[in-house]
C-alpha positions as MATLAB code, in Angstrom:
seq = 'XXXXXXXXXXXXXXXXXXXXXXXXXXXXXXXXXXXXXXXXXXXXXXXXXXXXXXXXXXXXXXXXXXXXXXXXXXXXXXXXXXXXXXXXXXXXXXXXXXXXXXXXXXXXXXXXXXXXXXXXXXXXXX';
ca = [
      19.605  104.982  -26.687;
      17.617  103.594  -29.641;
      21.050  104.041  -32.078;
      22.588  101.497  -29.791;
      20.189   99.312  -29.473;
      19.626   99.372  -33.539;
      23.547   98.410  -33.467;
      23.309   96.180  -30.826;
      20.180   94.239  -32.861;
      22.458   95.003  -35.918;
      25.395   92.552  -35.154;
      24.260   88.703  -34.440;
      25.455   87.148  -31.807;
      25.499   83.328  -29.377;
      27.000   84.946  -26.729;
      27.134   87.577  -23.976;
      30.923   87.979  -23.107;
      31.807   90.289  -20.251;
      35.004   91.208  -18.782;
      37.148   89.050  -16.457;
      35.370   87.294  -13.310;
      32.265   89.327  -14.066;
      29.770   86.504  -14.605;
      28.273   84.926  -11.427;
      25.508   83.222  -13.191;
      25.216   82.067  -17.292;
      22.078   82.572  -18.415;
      20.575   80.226  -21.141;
      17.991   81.857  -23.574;
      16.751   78.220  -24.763;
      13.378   79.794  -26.825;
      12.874   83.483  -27.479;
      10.313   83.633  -24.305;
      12.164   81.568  -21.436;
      15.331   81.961  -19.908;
      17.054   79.927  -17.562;
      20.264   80.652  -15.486;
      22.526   78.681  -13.124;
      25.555   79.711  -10.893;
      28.903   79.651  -12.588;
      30.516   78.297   -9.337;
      28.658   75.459   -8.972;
      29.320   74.137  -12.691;
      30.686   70.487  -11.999;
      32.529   69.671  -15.403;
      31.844   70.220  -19.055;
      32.732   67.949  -22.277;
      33.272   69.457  -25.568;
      33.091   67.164  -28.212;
      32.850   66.635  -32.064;
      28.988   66.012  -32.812;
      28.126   62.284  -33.870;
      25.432   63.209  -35.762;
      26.969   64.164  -38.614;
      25.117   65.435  -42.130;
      23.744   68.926  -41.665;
      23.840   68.825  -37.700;
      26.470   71.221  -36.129;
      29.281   70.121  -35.993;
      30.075   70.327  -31.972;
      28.517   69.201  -28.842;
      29.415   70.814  -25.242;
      27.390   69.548  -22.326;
      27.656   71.188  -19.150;
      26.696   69.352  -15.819;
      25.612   71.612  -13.115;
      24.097   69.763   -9.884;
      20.712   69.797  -10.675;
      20.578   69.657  -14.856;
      22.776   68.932  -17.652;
      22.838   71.655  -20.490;
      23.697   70.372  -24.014;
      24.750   72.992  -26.442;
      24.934   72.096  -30.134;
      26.844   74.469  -32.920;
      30.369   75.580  -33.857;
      33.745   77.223  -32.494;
      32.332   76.275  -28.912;
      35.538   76.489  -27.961;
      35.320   79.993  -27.501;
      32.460   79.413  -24.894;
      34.622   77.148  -23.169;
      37.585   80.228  -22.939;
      34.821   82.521  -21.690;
      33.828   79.681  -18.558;
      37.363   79.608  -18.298;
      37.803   83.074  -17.816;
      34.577   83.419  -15.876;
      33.308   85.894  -18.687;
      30.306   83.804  -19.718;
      26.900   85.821  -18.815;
      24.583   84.050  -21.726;
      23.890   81.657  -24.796;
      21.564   82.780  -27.177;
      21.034   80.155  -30.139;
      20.708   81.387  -33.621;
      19.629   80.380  -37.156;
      22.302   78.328  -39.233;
      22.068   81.032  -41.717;
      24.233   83.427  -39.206;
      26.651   80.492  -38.544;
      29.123   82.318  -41.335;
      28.174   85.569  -40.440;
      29.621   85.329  -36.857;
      33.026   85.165  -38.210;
      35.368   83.461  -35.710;
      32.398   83.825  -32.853;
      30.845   81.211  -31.472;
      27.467   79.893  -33.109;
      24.766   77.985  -31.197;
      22.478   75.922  -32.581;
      20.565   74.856  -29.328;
      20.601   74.977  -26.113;
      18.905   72.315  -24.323;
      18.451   71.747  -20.522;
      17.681   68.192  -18.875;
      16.631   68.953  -15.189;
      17.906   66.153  -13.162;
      15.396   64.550  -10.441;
      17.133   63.547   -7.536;
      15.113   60.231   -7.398;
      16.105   58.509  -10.756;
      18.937   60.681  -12.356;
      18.153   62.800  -15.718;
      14.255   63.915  -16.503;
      13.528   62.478  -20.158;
];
C-alpha cells in the first residue's frame, strides 16, 4: 500500500479521470483543506475560453454553471477536462503550481479553481 501511494504522490496531476459514466459528482479541491463537490447531472452549460488576461496568467478559462454556483477554472489544455464531462469521467480538479504546468505533458493543468455560490435573491455572491 505505501509503494502506491509513493507512486501515486510521485506523478502530478489536475485531474481525477475515471472510466466511462463513472462520475456522479466532480469534486473541486479549491485549497489543500476544503473540498467542494456538485452533481454532474445537474451541470447547466460550461464555456471554455482563451484567458483575457494575458502576461503570465494561464492561458485558458472554463467556467462551469451549476444551479446554485458558477466554478471558474483557470490553466491549460482544459480541453481535456471538457472530454472527461463529456464522457462523464470527471471525479475531481486539483490545482497545481505553474512549475508542473510542463511536467503534465499533454494533461490538463489547473491553475485555480474558484467557486461563486449564487444567492437566489440577487444572482452571483461577490
Amino acid at each position: 500500500m505505501q509503494a502506491r501511494r509513493a507512486t501515486e504522490k510521485a506523478e502530478p496531476s489536475c485531474a481525477k479521470i475515471g472510466t466511462r459514466d463513472s462520475a456522479s459528482f466532480v469534486e473541486f479541491h479549491v485549497t489543500a483543506h476544503l473540498r467542494t463537490g456538485f452533481p454532474v447531472a445537474q451541470l447547466c452549460h460550461y464555456t471554455l475560453e482563451s484567458n483575457a488576461e494575458g502576461g503570465d496568467a494561464p492561458p485558458e478559462r472554463l467556467t462551469l454553471a451549476f444551479p446554485t454556483a458558477d466554478v471558474v477554472i483557470l490553466g491549460a489544455r482544459l480541453g481535456k477536462l471538457v472530454e472527461a464531462i463529456h464522457e462523464r469521467t470527471l471525479e475531481a480538479v486539483m490545482p497545481l503550481g505553474a512549475r508542473y504546468a510542463e511536467a503534465l505533458g499533454q494533461k490538463p493543468w489547473v491553475a485555480s479553481a474558484v467557486i461563486s455560490r449564487l444567492d437566489k435573491s440577487n444572482g452571483a455572491a461577490g
